[in-house]
C-alpha positions in Angstrom: -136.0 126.0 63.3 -132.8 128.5 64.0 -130.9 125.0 63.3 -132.7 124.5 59.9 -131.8 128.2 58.9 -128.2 127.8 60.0 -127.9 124.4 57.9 -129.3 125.8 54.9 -126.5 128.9 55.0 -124.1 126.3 55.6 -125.2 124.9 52.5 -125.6 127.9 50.6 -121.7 129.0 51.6 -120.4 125.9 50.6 -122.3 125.6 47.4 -121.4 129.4 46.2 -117.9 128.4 47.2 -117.9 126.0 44.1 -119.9 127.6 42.0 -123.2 126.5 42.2 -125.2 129.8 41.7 -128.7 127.8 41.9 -128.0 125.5 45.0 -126.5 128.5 46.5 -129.9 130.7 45.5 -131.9 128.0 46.8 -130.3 127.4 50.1 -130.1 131.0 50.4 -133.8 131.7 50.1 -135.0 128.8 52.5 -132.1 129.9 55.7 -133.7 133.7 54.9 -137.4 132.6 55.1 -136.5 130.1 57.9 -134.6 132.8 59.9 -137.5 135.3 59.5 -140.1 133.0 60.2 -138.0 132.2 63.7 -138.2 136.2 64.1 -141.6 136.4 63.8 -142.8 133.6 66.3 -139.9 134.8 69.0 -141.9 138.1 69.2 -145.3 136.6 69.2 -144.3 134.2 72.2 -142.8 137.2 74.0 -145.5 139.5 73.6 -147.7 136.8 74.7 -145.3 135.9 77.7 -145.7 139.7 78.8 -149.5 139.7 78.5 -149.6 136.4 80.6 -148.0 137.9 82.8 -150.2 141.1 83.5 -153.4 139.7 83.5 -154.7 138.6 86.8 -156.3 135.0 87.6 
């Protein structure tokens, strides 16, 4: 999913380069939601990694 978000702000730097306000917007807004999205789920599986680890069997 990081690969998707880094593609898309390829895309969006290339596209603002020539011009292209809406590709550029677009790409812009799907590497952002992408990138956050990556966020979120890292610090879900780490919290859940730590409270693995504490509980005992």
């Amino acid at each position: 999913m990081l690969y998707w978000a880094a593609v898309f702000f390829i895309i969006a730097i290339i596209a603002a380069a020539f011009g292209f306000g809406g590709i550029a917007a677009g790409a812009t807004s799907i590497a952002k939601i992408l990138f956050f999205l990556f966020l979120v789920l890292f610090v879900v599986s780490l919290i859940v990694g730590v409270l693995r680890g504490r509980i005992p069997r």
